[in-house]
Residue, then its C-alpha position, 0 to 999 in steps of 0.5 A: x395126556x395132560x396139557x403138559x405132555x405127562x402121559x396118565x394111565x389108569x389099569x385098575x378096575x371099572x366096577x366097585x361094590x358099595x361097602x367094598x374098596x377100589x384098588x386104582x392103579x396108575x403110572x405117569x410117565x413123562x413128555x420124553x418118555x421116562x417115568x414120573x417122580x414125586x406124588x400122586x394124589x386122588x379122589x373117587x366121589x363127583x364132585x371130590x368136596x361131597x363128603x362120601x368122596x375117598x382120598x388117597x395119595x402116594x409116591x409114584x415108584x421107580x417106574x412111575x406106577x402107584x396104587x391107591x386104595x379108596x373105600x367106596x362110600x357111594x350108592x349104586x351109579x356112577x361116579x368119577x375118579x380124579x388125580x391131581x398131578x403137577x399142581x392140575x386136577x385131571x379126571x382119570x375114568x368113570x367107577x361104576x358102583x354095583x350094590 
């Protein structure tokens, strides 16, 4: 839950292969409970700036959900998956990326 009281959710995949391509799911939905509106921005890569970092962004659809493709440009290890929402960047979840 964000400091204003947005609800994040993240349900894609944990583990991404080196080479491959990360199909992150996430919806947001609002303080009261409806779904969010407007766009949704991302970045896979700690930190976002390094410039094997993806980015991607998209408009949240009529239930607030939006899925983000990011090519994933890191060595095998772990990396952060960040969103910026309403002017904040949050990080969403740790990527575990496999060779």
């Amino acid at each position: 839950i964000t400091g204003d009281g947005f609800r994040i959710s993240y349900t894609g995949p944990l583990q991404a292969q080196t080479g491959g391509r990360l199909a992150a799911i996430f919806q947001i939905v609002t303080p009261d409970g409806l779904p969010a509106k407007g766009t949704l921005a991302a970045s896979l890569g700690d930190p976002p700036s390094d410039r094997r970092a993806s980015h991607a962004s998209g408009e949240l659809d009529a239930e607030g959900k939006v899925t983000l493709l990011f090519d994933i440009n890191w060595p095998a290890g772990t990396t952060k998956l960040y969103i910026s929402h309403g002017g904040k960047v949050y990080e969403a979840t740790q990527i575990t990326v496999n060779p």
